[in-house]
N, C-alpha and C positions, 0 to 999 in steps of 0.2 A: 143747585137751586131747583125747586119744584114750582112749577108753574100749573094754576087752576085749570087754564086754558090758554089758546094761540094768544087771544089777546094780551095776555100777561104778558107771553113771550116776548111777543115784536115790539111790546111796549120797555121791558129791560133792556133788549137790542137796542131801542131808538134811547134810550137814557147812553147806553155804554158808546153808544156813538157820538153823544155829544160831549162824552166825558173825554172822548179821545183827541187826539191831537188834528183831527178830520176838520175841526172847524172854531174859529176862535168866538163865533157868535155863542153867547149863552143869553138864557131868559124868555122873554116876548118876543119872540121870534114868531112869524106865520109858519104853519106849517106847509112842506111843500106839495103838490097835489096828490102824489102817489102816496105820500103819509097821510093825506085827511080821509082819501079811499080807504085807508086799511085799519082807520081809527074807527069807518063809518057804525053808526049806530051807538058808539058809548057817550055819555052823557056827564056832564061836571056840575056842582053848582054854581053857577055865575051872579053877580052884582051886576040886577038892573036897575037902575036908581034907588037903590033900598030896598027891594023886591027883591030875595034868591031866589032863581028859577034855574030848571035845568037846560045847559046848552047843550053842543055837539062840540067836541075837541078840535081847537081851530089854529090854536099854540101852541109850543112846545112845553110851557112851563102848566099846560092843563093834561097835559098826558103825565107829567110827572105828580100834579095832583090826583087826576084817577089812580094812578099807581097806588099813591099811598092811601086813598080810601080803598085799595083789596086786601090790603095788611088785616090780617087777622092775629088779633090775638087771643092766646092762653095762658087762663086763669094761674099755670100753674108753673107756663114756658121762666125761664131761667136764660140770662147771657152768659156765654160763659167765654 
């Protein structure tokens, strides 16, 4: 896998870690403080009463949102 940047990295780490047998919590989980340190400055869009604005990555399930907004795709990529 190729990663943009560290943050991509530590962000597939923090997925593969909850994928693991490490912890049986999934979802709306808080994150714990050493992760919100190392998520500092990325931003999601959140639901404020009808208003999306952007927040700071606070859960687990919005780092796996950011995640999937760094997906880039191509026009011409193929699965195979």
């Amino acid at each position: 896998m190729i990663f943009e940047n560290e943050k991509e990295k530590i962000a597939f780490e923090f997925m593969a870690d909850l994928a693991s047998e490490f912890t049986s919590r999934r979802g709306c989980n808080d994150l714990e403080q050493d992760m919100v340190e190392k998520f500092e400055g990325l931003t999601v869009p959140i639901d404020d009463n009808g208003t999306i604005i952007k927040g700071a990555i606070r859960m687990d399930f919005q780092v796996c949102h950011w995640l999937k907004l760094q997906i880039r795709e191509e026009s011409n990529a193929t699965l195979s």
